[in-house]
ROBA-746910 format. One line per field, with one value per residue: chain; residue in three letters; x, z, y of N, C-alpha, C in turn; residue number from 1. Coordinates in steps of 0.1 Angstrom, whole numbers, plus 5000, padded with zeros to 4 digits. Atoms other than C-alpha are relative to their C-alpha. Layout:
REM residues N
kette = (A;...)
rest = (ALA;...)
n_X = (X;...)
n_Z = (Z;...)
n_Y = (Y;...)
ca_X = (X;...)
ca_Z = (Z;...)
ca_Y = (Y;...)
c_X = (X;...)
c_Z = (Z;...)
c_Y = (Y;...)
nr = (NUM;...)
//
This chain:
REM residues 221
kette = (A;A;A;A;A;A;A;A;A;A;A;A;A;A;A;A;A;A;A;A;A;A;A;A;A;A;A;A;A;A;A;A;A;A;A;A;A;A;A;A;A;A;A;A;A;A;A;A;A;A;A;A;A;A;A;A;A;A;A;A;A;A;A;A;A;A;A;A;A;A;A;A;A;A;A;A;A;A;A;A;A;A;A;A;A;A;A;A;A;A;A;A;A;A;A;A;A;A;A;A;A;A;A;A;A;A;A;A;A;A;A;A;A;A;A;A;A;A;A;A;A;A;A;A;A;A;A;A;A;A;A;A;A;A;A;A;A;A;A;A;A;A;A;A;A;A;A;A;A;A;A;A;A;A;A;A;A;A;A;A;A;A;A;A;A;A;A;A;A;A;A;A;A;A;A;A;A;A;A;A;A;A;A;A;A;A;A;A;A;A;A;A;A;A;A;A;A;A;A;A;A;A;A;A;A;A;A;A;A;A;A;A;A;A;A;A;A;A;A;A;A)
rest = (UNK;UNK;UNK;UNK;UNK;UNK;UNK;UNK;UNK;UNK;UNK;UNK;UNK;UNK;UNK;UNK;UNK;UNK;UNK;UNK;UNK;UNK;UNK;UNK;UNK;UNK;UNK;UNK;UNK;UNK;UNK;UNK;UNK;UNK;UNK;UNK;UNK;UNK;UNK;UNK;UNK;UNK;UNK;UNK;UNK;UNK;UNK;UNK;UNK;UNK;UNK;UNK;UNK;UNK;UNK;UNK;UNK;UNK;UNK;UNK;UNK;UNK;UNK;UNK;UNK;UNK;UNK;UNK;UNK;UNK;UNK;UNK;UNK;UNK;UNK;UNK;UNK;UNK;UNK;UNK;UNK;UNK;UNK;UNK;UNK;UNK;UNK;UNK;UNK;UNK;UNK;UNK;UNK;UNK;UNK;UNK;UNK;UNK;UNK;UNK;UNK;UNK;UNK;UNK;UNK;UNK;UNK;UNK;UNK;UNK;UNK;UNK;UNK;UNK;UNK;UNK;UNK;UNK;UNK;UNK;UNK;UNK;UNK;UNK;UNK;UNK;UNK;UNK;UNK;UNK;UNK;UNK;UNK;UNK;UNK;UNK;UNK;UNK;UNK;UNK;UNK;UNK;UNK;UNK;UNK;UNK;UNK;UNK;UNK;UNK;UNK;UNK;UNK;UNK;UNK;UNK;UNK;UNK;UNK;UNK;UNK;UNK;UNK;UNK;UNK;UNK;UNK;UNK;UNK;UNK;UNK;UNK;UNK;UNK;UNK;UNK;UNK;UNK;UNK;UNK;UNK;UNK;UNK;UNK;UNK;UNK;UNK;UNK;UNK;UNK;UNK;UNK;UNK;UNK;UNK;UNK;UNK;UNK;UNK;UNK;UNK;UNK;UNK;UNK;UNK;UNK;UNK;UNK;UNK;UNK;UNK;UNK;UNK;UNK;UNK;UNK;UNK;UNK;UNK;UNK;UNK)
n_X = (5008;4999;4988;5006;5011;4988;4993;5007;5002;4987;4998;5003;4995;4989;5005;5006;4994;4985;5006;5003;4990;4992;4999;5010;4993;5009;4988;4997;4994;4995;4997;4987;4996;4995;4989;4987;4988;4983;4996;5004;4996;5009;5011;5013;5001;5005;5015;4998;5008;5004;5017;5009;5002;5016;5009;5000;5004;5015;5010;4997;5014;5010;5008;4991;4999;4989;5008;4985;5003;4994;4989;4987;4986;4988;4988;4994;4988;4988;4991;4990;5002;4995;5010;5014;4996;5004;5013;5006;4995;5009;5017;5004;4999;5011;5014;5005;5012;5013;5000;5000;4991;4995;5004;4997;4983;5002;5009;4988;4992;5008;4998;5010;5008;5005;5015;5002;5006;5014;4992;5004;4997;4988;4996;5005;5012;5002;5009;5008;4989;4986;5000;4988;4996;4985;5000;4992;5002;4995;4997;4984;5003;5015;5009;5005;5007;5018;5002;5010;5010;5010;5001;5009;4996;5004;4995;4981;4994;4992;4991;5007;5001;5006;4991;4999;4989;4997;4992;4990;4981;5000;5014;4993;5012;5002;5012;4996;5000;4988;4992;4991;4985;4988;5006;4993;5009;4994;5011;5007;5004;5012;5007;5014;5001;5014;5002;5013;5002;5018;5005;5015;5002;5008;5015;5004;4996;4986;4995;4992;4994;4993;4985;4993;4997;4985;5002;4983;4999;4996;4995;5008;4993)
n_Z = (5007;5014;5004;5006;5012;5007;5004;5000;5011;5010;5002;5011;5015;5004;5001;5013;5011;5005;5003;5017;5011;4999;5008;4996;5009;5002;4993;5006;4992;5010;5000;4985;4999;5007;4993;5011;5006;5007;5005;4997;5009;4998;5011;4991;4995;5008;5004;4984;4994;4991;5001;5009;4987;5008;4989;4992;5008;5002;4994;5001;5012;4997;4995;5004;5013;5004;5005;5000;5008;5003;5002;5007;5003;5013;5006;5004;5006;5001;5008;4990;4983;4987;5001;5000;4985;4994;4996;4987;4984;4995;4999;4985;4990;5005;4996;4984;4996;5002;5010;5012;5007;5009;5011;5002;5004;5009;5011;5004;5002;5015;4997;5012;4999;5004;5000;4997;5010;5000;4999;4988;4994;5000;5003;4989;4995;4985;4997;4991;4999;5005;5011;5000;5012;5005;5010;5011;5012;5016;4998;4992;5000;5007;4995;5012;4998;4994;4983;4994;4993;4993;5009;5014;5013;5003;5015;4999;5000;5009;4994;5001;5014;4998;5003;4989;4988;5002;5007;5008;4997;5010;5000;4998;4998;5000;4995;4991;4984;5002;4993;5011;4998;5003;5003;5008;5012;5005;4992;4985;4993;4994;4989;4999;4988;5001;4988;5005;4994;4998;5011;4997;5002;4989;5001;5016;5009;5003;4995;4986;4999;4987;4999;5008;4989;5007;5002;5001;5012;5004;5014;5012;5007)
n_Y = (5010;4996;5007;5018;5001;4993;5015;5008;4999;4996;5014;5007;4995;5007;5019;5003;4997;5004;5016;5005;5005;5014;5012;5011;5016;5010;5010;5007;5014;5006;5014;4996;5013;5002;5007;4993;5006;4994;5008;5013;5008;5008;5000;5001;4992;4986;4997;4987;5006;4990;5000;4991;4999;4996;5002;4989;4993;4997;5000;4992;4998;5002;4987;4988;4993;5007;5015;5009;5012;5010;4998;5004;4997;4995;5012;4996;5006;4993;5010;4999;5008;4993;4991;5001;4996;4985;4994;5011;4992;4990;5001;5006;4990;4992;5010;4998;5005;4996;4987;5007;4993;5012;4998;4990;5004;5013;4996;4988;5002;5005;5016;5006;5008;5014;5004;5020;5010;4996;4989;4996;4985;5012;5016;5012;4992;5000;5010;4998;5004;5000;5005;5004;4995;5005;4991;4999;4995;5006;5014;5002;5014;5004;4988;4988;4986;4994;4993;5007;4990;5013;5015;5000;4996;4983;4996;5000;4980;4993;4985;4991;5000;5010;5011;5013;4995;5010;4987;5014;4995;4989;4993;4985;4997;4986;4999;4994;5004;5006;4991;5009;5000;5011;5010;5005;5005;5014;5014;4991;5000;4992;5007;4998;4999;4996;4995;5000;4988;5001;4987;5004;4987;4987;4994;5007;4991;5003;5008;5000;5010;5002;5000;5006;5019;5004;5012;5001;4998;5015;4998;5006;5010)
ca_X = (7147;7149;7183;7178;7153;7183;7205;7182;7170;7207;7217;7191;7198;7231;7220;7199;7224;7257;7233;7224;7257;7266;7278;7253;7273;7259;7279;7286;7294;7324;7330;7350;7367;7390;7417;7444;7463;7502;7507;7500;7521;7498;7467;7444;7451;7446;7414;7402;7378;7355;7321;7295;7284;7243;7232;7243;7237;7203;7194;7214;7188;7160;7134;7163;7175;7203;7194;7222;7225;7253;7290;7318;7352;7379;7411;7440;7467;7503;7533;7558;7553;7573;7548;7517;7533;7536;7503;7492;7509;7493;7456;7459;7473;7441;7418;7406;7375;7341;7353;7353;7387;7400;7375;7386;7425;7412;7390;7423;7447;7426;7413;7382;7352;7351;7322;7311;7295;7259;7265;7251;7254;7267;7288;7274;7238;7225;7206;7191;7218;7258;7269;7302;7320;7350;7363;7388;7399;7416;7419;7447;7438;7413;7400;7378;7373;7342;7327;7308;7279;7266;7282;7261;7280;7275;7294;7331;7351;7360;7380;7361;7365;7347;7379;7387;7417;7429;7466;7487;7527;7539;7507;7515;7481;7462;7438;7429;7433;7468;7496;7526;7556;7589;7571;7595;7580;7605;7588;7561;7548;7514;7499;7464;7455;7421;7402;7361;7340;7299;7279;7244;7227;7214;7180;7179;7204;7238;7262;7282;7306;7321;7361;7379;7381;7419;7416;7457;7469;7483;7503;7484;7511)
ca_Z = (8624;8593;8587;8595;8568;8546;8552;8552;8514;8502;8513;8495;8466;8469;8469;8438;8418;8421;8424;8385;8376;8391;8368;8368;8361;8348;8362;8336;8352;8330;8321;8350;8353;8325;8322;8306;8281;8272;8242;8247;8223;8230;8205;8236;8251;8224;8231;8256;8278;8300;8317;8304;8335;8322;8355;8374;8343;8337;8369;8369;8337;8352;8351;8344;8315;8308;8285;8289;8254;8256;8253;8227;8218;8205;8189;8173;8151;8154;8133;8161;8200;8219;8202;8207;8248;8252;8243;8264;8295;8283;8278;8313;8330;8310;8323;8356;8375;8362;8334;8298;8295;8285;8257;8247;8248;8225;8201;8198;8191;8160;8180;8158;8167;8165;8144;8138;8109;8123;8125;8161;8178;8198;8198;8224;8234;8266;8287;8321;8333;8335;8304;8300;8269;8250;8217;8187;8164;8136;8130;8152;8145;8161;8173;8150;8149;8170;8198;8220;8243;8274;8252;8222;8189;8177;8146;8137;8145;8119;8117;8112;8071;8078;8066;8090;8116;8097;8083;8055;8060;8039;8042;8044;8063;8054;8071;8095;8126;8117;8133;8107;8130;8122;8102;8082;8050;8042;8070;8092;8119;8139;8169;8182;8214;8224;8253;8259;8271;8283;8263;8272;8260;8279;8271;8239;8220;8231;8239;8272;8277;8311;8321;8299;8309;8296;8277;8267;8233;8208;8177;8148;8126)
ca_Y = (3615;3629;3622;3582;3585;3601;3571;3545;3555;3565;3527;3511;3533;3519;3483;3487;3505;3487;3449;3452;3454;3417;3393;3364;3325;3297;3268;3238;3200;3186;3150;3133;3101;3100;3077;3100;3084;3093;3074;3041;3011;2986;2986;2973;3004;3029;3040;3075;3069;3091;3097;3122;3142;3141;3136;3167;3186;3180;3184;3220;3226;3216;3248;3271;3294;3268;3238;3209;3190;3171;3162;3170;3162;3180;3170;3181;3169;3174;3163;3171;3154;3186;3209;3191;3187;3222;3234;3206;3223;3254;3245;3225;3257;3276;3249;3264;3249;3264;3290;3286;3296;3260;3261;3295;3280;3249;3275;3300;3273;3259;3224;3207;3189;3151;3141;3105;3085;3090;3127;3140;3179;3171;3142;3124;3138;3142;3116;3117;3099;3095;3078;3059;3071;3053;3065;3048;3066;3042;3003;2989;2947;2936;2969;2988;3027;3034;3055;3035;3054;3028;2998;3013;3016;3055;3057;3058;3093;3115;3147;3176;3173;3142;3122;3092;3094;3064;3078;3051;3057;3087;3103;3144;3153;3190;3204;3231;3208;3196;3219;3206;3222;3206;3183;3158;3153;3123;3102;3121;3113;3125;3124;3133;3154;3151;3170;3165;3192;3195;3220;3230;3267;3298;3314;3287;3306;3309;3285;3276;3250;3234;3233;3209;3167;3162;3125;3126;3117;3086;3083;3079;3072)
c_X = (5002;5016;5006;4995;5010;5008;4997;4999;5014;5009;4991;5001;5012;5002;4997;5012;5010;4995;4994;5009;5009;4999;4990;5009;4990;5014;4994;5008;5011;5004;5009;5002;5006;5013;5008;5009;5014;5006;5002;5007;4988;4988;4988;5002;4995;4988;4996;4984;4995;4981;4992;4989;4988;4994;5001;4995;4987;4993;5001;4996;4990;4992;5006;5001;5013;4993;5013;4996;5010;5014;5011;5015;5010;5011;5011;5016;5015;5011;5015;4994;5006;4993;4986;5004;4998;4990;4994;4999;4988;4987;5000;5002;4987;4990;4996;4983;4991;5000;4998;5011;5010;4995;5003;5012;4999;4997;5018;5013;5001;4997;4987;4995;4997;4988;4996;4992;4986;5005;4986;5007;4993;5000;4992;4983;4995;4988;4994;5011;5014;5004;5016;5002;5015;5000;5015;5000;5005;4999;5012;4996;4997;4995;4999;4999;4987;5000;4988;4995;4994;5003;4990;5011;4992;4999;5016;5004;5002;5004;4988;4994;4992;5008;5000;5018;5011;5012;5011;5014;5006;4995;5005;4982;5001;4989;4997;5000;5013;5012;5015;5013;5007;4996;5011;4996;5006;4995;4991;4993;4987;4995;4986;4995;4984;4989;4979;4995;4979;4996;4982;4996;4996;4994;5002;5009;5018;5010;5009;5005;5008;5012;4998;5003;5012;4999;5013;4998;5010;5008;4990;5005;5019)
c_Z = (4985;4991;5006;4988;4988;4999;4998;4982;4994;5001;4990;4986;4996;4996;4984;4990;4997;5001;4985;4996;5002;4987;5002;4994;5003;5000;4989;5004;4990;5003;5011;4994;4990;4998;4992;4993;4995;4991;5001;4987;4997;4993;5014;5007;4995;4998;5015;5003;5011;5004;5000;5016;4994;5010;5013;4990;4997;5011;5005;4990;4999;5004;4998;4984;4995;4997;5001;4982;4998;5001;4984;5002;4993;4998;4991;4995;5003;4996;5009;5020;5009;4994;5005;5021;5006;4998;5006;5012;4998;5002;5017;5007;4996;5006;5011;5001;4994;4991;4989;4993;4996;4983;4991;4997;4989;4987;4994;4993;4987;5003;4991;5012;4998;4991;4994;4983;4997;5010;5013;5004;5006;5005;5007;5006;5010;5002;5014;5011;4997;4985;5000;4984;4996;4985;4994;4992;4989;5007;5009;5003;5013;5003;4988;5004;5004;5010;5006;5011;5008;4992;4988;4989;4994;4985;4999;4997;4988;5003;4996;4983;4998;4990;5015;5009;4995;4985;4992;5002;4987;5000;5010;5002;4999;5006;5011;5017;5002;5007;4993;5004;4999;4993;4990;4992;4991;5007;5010;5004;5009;5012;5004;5012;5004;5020;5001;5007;5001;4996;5006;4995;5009;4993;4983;4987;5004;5009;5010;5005;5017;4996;4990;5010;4987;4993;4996;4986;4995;4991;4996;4992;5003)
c_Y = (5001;4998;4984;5001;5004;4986;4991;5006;5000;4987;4993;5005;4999;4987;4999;5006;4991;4981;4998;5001;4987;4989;4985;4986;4993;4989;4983;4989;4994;4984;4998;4986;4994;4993;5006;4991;5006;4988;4985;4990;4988;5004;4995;5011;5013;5003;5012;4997;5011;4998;5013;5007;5002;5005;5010;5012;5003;5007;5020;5010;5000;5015;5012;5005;4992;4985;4993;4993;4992;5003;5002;4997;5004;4994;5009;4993;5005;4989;5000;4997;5011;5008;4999;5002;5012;5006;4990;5010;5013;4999;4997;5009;5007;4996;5001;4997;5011;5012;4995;5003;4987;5001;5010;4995;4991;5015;5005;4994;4988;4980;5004;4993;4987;5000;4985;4999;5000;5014;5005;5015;5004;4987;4996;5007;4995;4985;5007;4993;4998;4989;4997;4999;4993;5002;4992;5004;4995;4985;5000;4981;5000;5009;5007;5014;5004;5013;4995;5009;4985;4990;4998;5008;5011;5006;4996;5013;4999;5013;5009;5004;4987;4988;4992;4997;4986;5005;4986;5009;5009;5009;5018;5006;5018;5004;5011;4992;4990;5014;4987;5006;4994;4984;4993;4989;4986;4990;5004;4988;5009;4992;5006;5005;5001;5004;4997;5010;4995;5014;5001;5021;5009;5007;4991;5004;4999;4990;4995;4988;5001;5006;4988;4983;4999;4982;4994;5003;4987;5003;4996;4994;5004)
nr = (1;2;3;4;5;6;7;8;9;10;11;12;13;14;15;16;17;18;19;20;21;22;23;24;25;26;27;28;29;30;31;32;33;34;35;36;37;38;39;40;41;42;43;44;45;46;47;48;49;50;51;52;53;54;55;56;57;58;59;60;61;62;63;64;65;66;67;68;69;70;71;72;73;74;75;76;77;78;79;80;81;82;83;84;85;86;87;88;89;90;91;92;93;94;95;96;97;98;99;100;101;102;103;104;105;106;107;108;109;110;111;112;113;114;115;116;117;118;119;120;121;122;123;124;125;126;127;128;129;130;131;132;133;134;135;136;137;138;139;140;141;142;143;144;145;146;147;148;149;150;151;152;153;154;155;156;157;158;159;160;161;162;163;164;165;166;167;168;169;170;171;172;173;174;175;176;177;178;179;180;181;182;183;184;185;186;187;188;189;190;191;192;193;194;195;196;197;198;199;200;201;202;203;204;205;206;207;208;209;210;211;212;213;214;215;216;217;218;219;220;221)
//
């Protein structure tokens, strides 16, 4: 009997020791339904488009140590198209279901924050429901630079310098969210890669972002 009583205690004293060192996740819903763009010529096309997962998020918030507040988007310049490509491939290989290791490939690889006109953080702030999201970033006749929320005008993007994505011919862009490989300073060219992401905190304090909603990428100029 007495050695029952022996294994019985030296199991649960197995239980408890090696059960406080489990990892605990906090699971983050990311934007879905994004119509990937690849460069688009057409001016009625140049625009990224996605929906704002509010409505699984909130409800994955509700009562918990995880506050949802909303969606951003990132972005990132590039004056060469087989540069900006290949860290494409890599972020998308980074971008596995329910980590934050997309976010992590964006932070590392110097992407930037959208921020708008009527300045929000973040971009898009949460609702109670899903939210349909579309986003220009320069004139292109008759289309103006906006980011419409539910067919509500928001603001007009800007880069992170809170200059305007709006680039005149010649124009030798600086900035840390430009990536100027093989850049040819006699006639450059840029293009624009932009990814959006759901952001919500844990215990009020630190921050935790979904996977990565891929949105493509345009010329700018």
């Amino acid at each position: 009997m007495a050695r029952k009583v022996c294994i019985v205690v030296f199991f649960i004293a197995f239980l408890l020791l090696f059960s406080c060192g489990l990892d605990v996740y906090y699971f983050v819903e990311p934007p879905f339904n994004s119509s990937v763009i690849v460069n688009p010529s057409d001016p009625s096309e140049q625009y990224f488009s996605f929906t704002a997962a509010d409505a699984s998020n909130s409800e994955i918030s509700a009562g918990g140590n995880v506050n949802f507040l909303g969606t951003d988007i990132y972005y990132k310049i590039y004056s060469d198209l087989s540069t900006l490509q290949s860290q494409r491939n890599s972020i998308n290989s980074s971008n596995t279901e329910y980590t934050e290791n997309g976010i992590n490939r964006l932070n590392n690889l110097g992407f930037q924050k959208i921020s708008s006109s009527n300045y929000s953080d973040p971009l898009i702030k949460k609702a109670t429901s899903n939210q349909s999201v579309s986003i220009r970033l320069f004139y292109s006749d008759p289309y103006d630079a906006e980011i419409i929320v539910n067919q509500n005008d928001i603001g007009k993007p800007l880069r992170y310098n809170g200059e305007p994505f709006e680039i005149s011919a010649g124009t030798i862009l600086q900035g840390l969210d430009v990536n100027t490989t093989n850049l040819d300073e006699s006639s450059p060219s840029y293009y624009v890669l932009l990814y959006a992401v759901s952001v919500s905190t844990l215990n009020l304090s630190q921050r935790i972002y979904s996977s990565l909603c891929p949105l493509g990428y345009l010329q700018l100029l």
